[in-house]
C-alpha positions in Angstrom: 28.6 26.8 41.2 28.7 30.4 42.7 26.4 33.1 42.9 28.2 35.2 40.7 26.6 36.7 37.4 28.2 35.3 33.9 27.5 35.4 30.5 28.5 32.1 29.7 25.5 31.9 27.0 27.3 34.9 25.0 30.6 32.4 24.6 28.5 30.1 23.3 27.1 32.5 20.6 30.2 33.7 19.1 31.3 29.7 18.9 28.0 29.9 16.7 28.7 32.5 14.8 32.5 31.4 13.8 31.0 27.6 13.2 28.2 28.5 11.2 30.7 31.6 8.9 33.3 28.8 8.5 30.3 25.9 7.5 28.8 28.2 4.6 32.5 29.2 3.7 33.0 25.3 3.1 29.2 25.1 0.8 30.2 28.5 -0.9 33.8 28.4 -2.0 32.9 26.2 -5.3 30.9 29.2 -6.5 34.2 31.6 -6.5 36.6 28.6 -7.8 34.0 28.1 -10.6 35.5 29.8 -13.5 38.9 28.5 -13.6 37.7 25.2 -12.4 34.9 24.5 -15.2 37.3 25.7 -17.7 40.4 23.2 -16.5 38.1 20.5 -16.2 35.7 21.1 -19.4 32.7 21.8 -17.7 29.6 23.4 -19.5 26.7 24.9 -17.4 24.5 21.6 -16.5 27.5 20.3 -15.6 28.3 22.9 -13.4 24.6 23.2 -12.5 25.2 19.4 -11.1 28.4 20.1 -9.1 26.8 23.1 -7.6 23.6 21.2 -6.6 25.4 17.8 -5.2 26.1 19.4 -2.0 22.4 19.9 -1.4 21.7 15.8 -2.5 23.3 14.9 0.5 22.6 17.6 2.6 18.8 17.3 2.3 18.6 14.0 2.5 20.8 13.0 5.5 18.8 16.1 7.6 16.5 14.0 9.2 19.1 11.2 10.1 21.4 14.0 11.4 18.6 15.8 13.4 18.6 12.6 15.1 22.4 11.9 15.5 22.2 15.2 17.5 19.4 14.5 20.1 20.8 11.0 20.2 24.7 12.0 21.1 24.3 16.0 22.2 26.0 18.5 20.5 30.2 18.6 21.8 31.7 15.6 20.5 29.0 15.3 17.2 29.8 19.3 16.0 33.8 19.0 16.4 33.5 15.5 14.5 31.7 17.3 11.5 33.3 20.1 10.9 36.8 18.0 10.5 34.6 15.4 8.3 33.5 18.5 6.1 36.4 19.9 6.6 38.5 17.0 4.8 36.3 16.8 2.3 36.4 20.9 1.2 39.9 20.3 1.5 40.2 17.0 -0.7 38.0 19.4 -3.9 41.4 21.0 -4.4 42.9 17.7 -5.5 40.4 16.4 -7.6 40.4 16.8 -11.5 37.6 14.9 -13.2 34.2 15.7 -13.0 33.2 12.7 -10.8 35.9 13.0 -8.3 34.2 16.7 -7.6 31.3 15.6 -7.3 31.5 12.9 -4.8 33.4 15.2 -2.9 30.2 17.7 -2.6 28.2 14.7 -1.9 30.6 14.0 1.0 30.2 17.6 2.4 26.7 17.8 2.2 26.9 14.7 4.0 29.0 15.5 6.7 27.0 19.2 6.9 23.8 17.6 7.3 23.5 17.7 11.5 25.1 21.2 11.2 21.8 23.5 11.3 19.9 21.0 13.5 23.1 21.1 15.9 22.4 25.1 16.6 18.8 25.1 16.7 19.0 22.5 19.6 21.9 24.8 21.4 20.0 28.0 21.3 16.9 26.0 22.5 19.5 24.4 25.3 21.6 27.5 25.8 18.9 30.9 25.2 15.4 31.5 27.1 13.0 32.2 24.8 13.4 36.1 24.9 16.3 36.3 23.7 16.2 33.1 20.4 15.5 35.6 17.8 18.6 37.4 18.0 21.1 35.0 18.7 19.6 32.8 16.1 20.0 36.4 13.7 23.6 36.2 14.8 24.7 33.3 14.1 22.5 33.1 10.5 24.2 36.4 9.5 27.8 34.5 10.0 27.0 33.0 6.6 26.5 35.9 5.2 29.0 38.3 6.8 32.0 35.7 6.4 31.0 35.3 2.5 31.4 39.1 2.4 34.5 39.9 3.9 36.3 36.5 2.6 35.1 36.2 -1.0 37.4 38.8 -2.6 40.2 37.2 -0.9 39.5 34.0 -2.2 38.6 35.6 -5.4 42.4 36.8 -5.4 43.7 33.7 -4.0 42.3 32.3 -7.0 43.7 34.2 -9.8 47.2 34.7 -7.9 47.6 30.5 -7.1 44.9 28.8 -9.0 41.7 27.7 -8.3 42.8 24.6 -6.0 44.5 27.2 -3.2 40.6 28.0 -2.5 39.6 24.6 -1.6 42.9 24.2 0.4 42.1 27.4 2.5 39.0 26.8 3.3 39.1 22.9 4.4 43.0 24.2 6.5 40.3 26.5 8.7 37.8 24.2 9.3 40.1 21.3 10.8 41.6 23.8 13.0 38.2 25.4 14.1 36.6 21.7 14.8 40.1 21.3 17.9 38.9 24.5 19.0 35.1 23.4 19.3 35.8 20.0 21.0 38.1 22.3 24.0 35.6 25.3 24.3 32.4 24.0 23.9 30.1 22.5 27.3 26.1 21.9 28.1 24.6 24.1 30.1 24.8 21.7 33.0 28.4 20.6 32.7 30.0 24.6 32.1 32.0 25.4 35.0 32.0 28.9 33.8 28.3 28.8 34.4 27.3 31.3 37.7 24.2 30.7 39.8 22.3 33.8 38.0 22.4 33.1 35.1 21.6 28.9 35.5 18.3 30.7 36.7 17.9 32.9 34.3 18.1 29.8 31.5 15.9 28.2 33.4 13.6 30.8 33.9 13.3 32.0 30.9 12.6 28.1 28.8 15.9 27.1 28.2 17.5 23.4 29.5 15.5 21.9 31.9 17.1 21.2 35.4 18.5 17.3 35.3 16.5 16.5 31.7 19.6 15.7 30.5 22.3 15.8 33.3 22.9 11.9 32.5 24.0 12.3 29.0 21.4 10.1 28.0 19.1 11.3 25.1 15.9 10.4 23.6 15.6 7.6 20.8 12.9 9.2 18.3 10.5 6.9 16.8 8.4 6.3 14.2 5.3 7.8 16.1 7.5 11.1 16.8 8.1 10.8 13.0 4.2 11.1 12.1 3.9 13.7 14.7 5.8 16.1 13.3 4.6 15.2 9.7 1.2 16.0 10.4 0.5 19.5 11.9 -0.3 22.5 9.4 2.2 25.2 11.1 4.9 22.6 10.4 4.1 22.1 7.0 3.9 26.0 6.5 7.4 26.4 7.7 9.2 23.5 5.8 7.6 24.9 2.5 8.1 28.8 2.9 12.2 27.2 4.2 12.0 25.9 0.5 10.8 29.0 -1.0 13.1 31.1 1.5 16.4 29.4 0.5 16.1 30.0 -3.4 17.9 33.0 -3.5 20.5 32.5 -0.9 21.2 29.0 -3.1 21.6 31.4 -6.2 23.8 33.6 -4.3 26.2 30.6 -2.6 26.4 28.9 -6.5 25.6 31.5 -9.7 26.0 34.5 -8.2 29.4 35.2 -9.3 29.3 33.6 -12.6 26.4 35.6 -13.2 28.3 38.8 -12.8 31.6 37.8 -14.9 29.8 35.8 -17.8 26.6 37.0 -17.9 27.0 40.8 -16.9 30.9 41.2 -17.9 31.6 42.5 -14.3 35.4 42.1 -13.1 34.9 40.7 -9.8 38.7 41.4 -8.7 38.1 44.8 -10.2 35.4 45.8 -8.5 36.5 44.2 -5.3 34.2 44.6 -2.2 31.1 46.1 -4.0 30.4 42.6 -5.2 29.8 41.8 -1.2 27.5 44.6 -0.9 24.9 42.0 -0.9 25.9 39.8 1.4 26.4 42.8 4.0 23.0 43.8 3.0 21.9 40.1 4.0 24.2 39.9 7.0 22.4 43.8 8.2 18.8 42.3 7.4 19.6 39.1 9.3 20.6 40.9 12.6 17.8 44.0 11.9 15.1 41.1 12.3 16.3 39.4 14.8 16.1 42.6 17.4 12.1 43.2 15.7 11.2 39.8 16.3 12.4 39.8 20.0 11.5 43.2 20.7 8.1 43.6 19.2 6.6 41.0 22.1 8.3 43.5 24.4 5.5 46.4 23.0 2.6 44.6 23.1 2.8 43.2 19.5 1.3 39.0 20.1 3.8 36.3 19.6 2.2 35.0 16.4 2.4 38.3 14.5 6.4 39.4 16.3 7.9 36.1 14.7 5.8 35.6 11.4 5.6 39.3 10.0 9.4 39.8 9.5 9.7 36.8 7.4 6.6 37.5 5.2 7.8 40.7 4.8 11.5 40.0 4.4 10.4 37.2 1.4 8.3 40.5 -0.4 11.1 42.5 -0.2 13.5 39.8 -1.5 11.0 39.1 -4.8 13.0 42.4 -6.1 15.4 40.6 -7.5 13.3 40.1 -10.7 14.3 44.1 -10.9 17.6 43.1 -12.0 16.5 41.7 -15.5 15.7 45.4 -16.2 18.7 47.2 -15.3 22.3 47.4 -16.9 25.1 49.2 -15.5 27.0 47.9 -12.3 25.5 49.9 -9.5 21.7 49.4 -10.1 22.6 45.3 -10.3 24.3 45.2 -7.3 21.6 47.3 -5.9 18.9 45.0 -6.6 20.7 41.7 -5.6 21.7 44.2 -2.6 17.9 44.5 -2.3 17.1 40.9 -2.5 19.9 39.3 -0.5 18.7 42.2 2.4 15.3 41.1 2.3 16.3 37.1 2.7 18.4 37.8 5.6 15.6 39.7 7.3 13.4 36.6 6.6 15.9 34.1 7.9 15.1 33.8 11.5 12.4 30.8 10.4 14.6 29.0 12.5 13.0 30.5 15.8 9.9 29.2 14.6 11.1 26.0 14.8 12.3 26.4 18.5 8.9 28.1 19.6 6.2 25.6 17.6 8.3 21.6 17.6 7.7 19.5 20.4 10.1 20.4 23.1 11.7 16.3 23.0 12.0 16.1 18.7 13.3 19.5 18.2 16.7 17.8 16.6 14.1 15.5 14.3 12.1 18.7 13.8 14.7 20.4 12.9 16.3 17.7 10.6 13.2 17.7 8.5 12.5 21.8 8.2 15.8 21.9 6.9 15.4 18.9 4.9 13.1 20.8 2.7 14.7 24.2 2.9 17.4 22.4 1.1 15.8 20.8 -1.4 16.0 24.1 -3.0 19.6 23.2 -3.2 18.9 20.6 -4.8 16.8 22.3 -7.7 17.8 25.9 -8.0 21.3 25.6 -9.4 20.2 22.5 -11.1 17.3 24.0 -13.2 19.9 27.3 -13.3 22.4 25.3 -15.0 19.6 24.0 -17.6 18.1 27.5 -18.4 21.2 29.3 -19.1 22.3 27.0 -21.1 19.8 28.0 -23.6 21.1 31.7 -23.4 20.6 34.4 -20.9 19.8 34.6 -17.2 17.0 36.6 -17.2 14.5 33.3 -16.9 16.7 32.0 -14.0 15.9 35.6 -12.2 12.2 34.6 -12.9 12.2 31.2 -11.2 14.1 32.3 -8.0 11.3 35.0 -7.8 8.7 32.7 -8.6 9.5 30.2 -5.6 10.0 33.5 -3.6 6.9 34.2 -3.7 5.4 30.9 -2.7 7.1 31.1 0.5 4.9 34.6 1.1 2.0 32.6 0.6 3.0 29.6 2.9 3.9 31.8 5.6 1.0 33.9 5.6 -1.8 31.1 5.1 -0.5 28.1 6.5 1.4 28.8 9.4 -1.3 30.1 11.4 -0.6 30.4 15.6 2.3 30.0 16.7 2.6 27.6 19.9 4.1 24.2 20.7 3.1 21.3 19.8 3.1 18.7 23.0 3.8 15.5 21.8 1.1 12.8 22.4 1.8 9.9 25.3 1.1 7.7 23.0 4.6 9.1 20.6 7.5 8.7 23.1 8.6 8.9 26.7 6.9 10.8 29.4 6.9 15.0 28.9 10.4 16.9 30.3 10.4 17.8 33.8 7.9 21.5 33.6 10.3 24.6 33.0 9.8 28.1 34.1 7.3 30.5 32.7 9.0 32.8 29.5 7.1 34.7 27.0 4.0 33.9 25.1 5.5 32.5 21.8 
């Protein structure tokens, strides 16, 4: 390995960013294939409340089993794997016509999904010192949010020009191709040739990958101790339910949002073509904006604690504006609002450096398997009690639940979280404690 200086660690953050923009493509897609598809296959809105919520079923439940697939196998063979198994299964929606055959379908992807989020929070942790988490983790969350932008209104006219199966077939083509492309580029930190003596140091240094922790490619077996351990401290609980009460309006966004615009608001999305994904850039700016804060405000003096945890509570106040939209009519103030909303989400969405900075350094695929567990049991629920109140008429009460929940999370965040620093896991939990890593920033 030479002296020379690399940025090896960037490469790794634009195969995050693509990953993660072509994963929430695969979730999303039903929501812009909705119209024509609930009208060719007969499907009223808690029907199509149930299709958008199967994805999260899955999803939810398999995160703790696929938090530990990844710190059992490592991340290189496990991520390409997945995104051809979701891959398949986005593409397979495009042939189904029953209501069933849909649905297991968005079972399947939420299954194969599951280890997606858990995959790059262990990578960043591997790959980043701690300085520099809240960023990259902003990067690659924004990929949801910028690829839903820029793609939507062509898969909105893909839809009306050759039906709404070409969506499905699109999407799932991409993914296969991107998972070859994963399994050739993708290395750990301690098998990258590309990897120069500065910057090994400066991983290490700064809290990333351990020197020989995991040179062996053997990984740690979790038990059922390291399952109460991370069951039972406050700051965890915090996070899982403000990721709950965070993910309600992205969940409205990725299933109703469009429907809400053409059915319920009489809004042309092909008409008014990009200014529908004004709120997605808004989330994809708000994402990236709080990343820099949260890693620069330690930088100026601001504690740890207060630099990770006041972005989120404030992005989650500023996203409860999307109750404004029940008292608005014409185009541009709606799209303002959701802008509005949708910004202050993506600001908050960097709970996943709080994951990194306050799980035990050996369960932080288990950790992370179970935060996001939770976050997606909004999944589950939103569309699904969507779905049951608009039947009854208009959307204005499902505005009011998303804000509700929203506001939950502002409470969790602020009263339960409290410090935040890592929890060591007991002796008593596991295997001995990782070899001691070099000093990084008070967290």
């Amino acid at each position: 390995m030479g002296t020379r200086t690399t940025r090896a660690r960037h490469g790794v953050a634009l195969l995050l960013f693509v990953t993660v923009a072509i994963n929430y493509l695969d979730r999303s897609n039903l929501s812009v294939a909705a119209l024509g598809l609930s009208r060719d296959l007969s499907l009223d809105p808690v029907h199509l409340g149930i299709i958008f919520s199967g994805f999260a079923w899955t999803y939810a439940f398999f995160q703790v089993p696929g938090g530990w697939l990844v710190d059992r196998f490592g991340p290189r063979g496990l991520y390409a794997s997945i995104c051809a198994l979701w891959s398949l299964a986005t593409l397979a929606q495009g042939l189904c016509s029953t209501f069933l055959a849909l649905l297991a379908c968005r079972l399947l992807l939420g299954l194969f999904e599951a280890p997606s989020f858990p995959t790059c929070n262990l990578l960043v942790t591997r790959w980043f010192p701690e300085a520099e988490r809240g960023r990259v983790i902003g990067l690659y969350t924004s990929a949801q949010y910028i690829g839903l932008a820029f793609l939507t209104p062509v898969l909105v006219l893909a839809q009306r020009r050759l039906g709404w199966h070409a969506v499905f077939f699109m999407t799932g083509a991409i993914g296969i191709a991107w998972a070859g492309i994963w399994l050739l580029a993708y290395r750990d930190p301690w098998a990258h040739a590309g990897l120069g003596e500065h910057e090994r140091e400066h991983l290490l240094q700064g809290g990333a990958w351990s020197e020989g922790a995991h040179a062996s490619g053997s990984y740690r077996r979790p038990t059922a101790a390291d399952l109460r351990v991370v069951l039972t401290h406050r700051s965890l609980w915090g996070i899982y339910l403000g990721q709950f009460a965070l993910n309600a309006v992205p969940w409205f966004f990725l299933t109703w949002f469009p429907t809400y615009l053409e059915r319920y608001r009489h809004i042309d999305l092909a008409r008014t073509g990009y200014s529908s994904s004004l709120p997605f850039l808004a989330a994809f700016l708000g994402v990236n904006a709080s990343g820099l804060l949260s890693d620069l405000l330690p930088r100026l003096g601001v504690s740890g604690s207060a630099a990770r945890k006041a972005p989120i509570i404030a992005g989650l106040l500023c996203s409860t504006s999307i109750i404004a939209a029940n008292y608005v009519s014409s185009t541009p103030w709606i799209v303002f609002f959701m802008a509005l909303s949708f910004f202050g989400n993506g600001f908050a969405s960097i709970t996943w450096v709080l994951v990194s900075l306050i799980a035990p350094r050996e369960l932080m695929g288990l950790t992370g398997g179970i935060f996001n567990f939770f976050g997606n049991l909004a999944g589950i629920l939103v569309p699904l009690l969507i779905g049951f109140v608009v039947k009854e008429g208009g959307f204005a009460p499902a505005l009011l639940l998303v804000f509700g929940i929203t506001t939950l999370g502002v409470l969790s965040y602020a009263l339960l979280v409290g410090p935040v620093r890592r929890i060591e896991l007991p002796q008593a939990a596991g295997a001995p404690p990782l070899p001691a890593r070099g000093p990084g920033p008070a967290a």
